[in-house]
C-alpha positions as CSV (number, residue, x, y, z in Angstrom):
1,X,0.0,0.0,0.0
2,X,1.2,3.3,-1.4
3,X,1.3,6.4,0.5
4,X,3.5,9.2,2.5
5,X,5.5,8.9,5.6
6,X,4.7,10.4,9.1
7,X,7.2,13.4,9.3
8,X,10.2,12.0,12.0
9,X,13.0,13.4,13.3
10,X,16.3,12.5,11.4
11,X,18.6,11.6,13.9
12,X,16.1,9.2,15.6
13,X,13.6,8.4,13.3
14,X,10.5,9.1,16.1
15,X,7.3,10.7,15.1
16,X,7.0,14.2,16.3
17,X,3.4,14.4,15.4
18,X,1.6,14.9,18.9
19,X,-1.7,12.6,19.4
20,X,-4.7,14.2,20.0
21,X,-6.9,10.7,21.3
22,X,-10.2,11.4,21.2
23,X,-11.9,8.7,22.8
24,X,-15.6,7.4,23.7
25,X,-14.9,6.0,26.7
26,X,-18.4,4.2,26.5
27,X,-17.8,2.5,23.7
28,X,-17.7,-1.3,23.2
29,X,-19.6,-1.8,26.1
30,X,-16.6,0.4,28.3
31,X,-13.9,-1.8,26.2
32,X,-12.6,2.4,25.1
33,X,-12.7,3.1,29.0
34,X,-11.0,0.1,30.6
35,X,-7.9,0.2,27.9
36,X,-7.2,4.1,28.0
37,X,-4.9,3.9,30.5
38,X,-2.9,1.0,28.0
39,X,-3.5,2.9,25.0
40,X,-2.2,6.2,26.5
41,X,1.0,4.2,27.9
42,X,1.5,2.4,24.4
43,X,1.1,5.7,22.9
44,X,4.2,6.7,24.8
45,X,6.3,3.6,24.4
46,X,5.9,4.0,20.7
47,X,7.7,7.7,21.3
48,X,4.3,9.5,20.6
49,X,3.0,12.9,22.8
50,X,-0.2,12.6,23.3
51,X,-3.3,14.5,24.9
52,X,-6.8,12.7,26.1
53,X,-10.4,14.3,24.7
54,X,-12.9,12.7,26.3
55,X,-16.3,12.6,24.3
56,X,-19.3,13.8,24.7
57,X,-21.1,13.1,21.4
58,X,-20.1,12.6,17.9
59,X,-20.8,16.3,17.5
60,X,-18.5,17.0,20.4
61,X,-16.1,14.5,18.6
62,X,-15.9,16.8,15.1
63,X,-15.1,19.8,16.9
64,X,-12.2,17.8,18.8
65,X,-11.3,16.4,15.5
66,X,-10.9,20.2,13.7
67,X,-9.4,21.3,16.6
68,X,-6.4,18.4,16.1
69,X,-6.4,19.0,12.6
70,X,-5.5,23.2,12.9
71,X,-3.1,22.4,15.8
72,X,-1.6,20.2,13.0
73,X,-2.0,17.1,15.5
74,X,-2.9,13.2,15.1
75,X,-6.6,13.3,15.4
76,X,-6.5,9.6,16.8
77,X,-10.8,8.0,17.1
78,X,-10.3,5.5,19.9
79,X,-14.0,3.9,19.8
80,X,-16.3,2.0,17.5
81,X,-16.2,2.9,13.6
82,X,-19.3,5.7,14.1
83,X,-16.7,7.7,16.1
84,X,-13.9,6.9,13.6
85,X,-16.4,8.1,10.7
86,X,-17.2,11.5,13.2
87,X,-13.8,11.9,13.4
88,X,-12.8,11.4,9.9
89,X,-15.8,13.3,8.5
90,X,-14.6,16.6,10.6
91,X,-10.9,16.1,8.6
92,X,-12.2,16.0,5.0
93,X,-10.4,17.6,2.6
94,X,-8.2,19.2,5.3
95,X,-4.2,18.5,5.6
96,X,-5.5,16.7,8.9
97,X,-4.5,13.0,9.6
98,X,-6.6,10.3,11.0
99,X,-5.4,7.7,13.4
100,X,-7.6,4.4,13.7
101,X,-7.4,2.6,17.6
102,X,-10.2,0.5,17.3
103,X,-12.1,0.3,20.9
104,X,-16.0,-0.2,19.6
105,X,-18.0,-3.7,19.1
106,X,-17.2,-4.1,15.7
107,X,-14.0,-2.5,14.3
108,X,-14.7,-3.0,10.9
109,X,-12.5,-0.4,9.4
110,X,-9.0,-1.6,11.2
111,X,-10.1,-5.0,10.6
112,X,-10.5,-4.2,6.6
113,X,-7.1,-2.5,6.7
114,X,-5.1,-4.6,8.6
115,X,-4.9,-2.5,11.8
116,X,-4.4,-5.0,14.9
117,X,-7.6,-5.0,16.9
118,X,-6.0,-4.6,20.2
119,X,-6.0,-0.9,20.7
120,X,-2.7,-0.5,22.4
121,X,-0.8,-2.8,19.8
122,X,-2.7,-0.5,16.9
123,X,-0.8,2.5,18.6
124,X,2.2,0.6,16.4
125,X,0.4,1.7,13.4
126,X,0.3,5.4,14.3
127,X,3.6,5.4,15.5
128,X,5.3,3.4,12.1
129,X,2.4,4.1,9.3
130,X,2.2,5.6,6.4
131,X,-0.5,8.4,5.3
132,X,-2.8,7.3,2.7
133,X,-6.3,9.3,1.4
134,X,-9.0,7.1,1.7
135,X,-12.8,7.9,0.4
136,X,-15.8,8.7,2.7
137,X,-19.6,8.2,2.4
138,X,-22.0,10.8,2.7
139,X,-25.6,10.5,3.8
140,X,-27.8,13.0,5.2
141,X,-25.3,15.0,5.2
142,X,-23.3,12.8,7.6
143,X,-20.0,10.7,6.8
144,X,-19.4,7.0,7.4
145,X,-16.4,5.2,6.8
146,X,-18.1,1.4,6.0
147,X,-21.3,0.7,4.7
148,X,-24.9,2.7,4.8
149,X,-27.6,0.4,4.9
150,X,-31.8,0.1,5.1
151,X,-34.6,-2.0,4.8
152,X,-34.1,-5.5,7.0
153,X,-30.8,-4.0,8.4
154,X,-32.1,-1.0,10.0
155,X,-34.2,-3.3,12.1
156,X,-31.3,-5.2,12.9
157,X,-29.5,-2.6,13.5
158,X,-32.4,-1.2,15.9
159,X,-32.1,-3.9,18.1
160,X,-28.5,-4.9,18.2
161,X,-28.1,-1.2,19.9
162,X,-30.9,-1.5,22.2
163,X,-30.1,-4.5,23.4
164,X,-28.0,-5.0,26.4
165,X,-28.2,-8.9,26.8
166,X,-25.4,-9.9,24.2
167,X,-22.0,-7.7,24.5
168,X,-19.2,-8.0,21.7
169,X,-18.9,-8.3,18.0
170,X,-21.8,-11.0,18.3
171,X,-24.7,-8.7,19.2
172,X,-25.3,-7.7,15.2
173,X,-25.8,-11.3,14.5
174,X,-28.1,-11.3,17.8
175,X,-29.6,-8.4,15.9
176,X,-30.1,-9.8,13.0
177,X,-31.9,-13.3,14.0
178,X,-34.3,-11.0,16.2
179,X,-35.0,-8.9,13.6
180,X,-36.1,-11.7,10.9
181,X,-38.3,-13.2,13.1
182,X,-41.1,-10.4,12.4
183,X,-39.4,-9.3,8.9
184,X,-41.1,-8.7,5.6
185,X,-40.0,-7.8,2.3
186,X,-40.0,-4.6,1.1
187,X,-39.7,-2.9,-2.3
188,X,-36.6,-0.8,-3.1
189,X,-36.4,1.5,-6.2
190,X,-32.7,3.1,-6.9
191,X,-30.8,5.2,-9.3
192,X,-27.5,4.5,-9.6
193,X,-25.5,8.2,-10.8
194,X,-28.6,9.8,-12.0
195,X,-29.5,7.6,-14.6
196,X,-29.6,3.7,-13.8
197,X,-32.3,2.2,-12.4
198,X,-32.6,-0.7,-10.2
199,X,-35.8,-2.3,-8.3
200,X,-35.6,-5.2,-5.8
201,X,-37.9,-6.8,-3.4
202,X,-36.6,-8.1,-0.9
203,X,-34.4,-7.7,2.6
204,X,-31.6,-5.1,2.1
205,X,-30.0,-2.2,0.1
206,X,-25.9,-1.8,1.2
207,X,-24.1,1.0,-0.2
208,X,-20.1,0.7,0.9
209,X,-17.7,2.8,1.0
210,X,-15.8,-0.4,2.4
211,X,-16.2,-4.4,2.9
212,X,-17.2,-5.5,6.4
213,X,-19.8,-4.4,8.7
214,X,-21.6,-5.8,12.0
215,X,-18.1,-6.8,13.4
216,X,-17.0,-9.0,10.1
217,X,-20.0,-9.3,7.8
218,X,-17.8,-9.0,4.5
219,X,-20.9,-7.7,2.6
220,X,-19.2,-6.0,0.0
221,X,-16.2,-8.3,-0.9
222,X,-15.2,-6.5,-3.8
223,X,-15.5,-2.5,-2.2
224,X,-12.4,-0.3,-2.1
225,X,-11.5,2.3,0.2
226,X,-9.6,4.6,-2.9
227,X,-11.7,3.8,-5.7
228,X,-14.4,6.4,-5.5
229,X,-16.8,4.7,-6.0
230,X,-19.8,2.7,-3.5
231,X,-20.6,-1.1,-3.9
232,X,-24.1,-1.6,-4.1
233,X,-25.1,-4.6,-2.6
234,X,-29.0,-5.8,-2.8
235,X,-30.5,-8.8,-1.4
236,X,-33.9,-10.3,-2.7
237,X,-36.2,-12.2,-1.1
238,X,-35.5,-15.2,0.0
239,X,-37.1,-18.0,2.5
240,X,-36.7,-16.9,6.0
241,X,-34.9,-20.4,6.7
242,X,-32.7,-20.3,4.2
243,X,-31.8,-16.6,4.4
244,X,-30.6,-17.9,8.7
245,X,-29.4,-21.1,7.5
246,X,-27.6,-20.3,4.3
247,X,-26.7,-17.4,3.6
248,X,-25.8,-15.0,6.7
249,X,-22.7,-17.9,7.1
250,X,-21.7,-17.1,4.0
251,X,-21.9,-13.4,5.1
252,X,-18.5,-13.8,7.2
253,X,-16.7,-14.8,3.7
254,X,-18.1,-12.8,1.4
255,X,-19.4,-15.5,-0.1
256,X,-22.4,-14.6,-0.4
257,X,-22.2,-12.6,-3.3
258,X,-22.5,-15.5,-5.5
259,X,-26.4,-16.7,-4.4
260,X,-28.6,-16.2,-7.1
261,X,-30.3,-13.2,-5.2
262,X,-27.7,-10.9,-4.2
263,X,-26.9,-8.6,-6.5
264,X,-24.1,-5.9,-6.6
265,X,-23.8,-3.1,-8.7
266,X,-21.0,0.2,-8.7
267,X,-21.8,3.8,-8.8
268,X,-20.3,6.9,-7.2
269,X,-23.7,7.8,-5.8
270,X,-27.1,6.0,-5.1
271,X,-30.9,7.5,-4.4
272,X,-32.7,4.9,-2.7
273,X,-36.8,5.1,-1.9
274,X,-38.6,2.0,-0.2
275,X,-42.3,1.4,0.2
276,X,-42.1,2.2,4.1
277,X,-40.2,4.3,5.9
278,X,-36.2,3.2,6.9
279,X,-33.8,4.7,8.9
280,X,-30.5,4.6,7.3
281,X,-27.4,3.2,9.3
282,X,-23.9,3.0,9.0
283,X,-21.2,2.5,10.8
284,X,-23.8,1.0,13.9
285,X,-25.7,4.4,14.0
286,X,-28.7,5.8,12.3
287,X,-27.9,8.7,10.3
288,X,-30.4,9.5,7.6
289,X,-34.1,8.4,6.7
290,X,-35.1,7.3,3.3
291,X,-35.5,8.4,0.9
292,X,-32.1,9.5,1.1
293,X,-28.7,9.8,-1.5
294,X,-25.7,8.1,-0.4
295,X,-22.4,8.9,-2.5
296,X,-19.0,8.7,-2.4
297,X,-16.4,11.1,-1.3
298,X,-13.0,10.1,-3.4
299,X,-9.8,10.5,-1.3
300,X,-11.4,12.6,1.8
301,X,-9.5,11.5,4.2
302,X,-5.9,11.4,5.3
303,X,-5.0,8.4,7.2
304,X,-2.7,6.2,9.1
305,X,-2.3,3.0,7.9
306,X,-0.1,0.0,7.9
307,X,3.2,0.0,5.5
């Protein structure tokens, strides 16, 4: 992977970017809270000054974030992947950087781009990385980094954050067995760029900026973080039975893709209506209602990854 170096002083090679770690401490069920105290001292062991922002909303996170990015400071998201896309939304198309410590339920994002999922041993990254632009979505006016989604997902979705019985990556697949029990198909009419039209009935419409959701749901295989553009991914109906049974296994592979009803289609931006209302999520929160139109933001972002 392609991209620039962190500046580093020449006789010792060290960083001399200073961290600005904004953090949920909430998130992950706490996981953010209980592992500051490692992240902070793996922060330090890696040669990195840093400074703690606590969060109080995603809100309070952008303003955090532009504040790092003027002071000319590592604008690090320590939390789930809607405080990373809070975070990274606040530095587009700035000279900011965005540092990835993955502390949330899912960690889809450093999972995609190889970023260890152990916070303090993804303070590594930040430390030896390089910085590459990566693309954004935009819906509602809000940024994601993963994948927007509606229809049998937002129900999912619904519940997986409500509920407080199942902790970890597994409470989207709690989500989405609760939600099928009650679910019926809906009818989805898109245009893809303005001009292409596509109608499904049926479960799902994904539109992703980036592969994996719901804590390693490889929905969109075949989606790249620099290519501009969003894989849509739509999922007809289906038997209830076989849709548990079959094909949410095949979910974890990316395997999926190849059933007869799962269709995936490329565009830089999607309208989607449905014949009931959805809330739109991504990243694990809701951030539009349909009808809503979800595109891609090429190269938005500057961010640490791994060499």
């Amino acid at each position: 992977m392609t991209g620039e170096p962190l500046r580093t002083d020449r006789s010792t090679g060290v960083p001399t970017r200073t961290v600005s770690l904004i953090v949920n401490p909430a998130a992950g069920g706490g996981r953010a809270g209980r592992l500051l105290g490692a992240v902070g001292k793996a922060l330090s062991v890696n040669g990195l000054e840093h400074h703690v922002e606590r969060t109080r909303s995603l809100e309070h996170a952008r303003e955090l974030a532009a504040a790092a990015g003027e002071a000319g400071e590592v604008a690090a998201a320590f939390g789930g992947d809607g405080l990373i896309g809070a975070v990274a939304g606040a530095l587009a198309h700035t000279e900011g950087v965005l540092g990835i410590l993955p502390g949330g339920r899912g960690n889809d994002l450093a999972r995609v781009l190889g970023i260890p999922l152990d916070p303090a041993a993804a303070c590594q990254v930040i430390a030896t990385g390089i910085v590459k632009r990566l693309d954004l979505g935009e819906a509602g006016g809000s940024t994601f980094v993963g994948i927007a989604s509606c229809g049998f997902d937002s129900d999912a979705n619904r519940i997986a954050n409500q509920t407080r019985v199942v902790r970890g990556n597994l409470v989207y697949a709690y989500g989405a067995i609760r939600a099928l029990i009650t679910w019926r198909a809906a009818r989805f009419e898109l245009t893809l760029d303005g001009d292409r039209d596509h109608v499904v009935t049926g479960y799902t419409v994904g539109a992703a900026n980036s592969k994996a959701y719901g804590g390693g749901m490889y929905a969109a295989p075949g989606a790249e973080l620099d290519d501009g553009l969003l894989d849509i991914v739509t999922l007809a109906d289906m038997p209830k039975l076989r849709f548990l049974a079959s094909l949410m296994p095949k979910v974890f592979k990316g395997t999926h893709v190849e059933e007869p009803e799962v269709t995936v289609l490329r565009a830089s931006e999607v309208t989607i209506t449905a014949d009931r209302p959805f809330t739109v999520y991504a990243d694990g929160d809701p951030i539009a209602e349909l009808p809503v139109t979800i595109r891609a933001i090429p190269g938005a972002v500057r961010a640490i990854v791994p060499r």
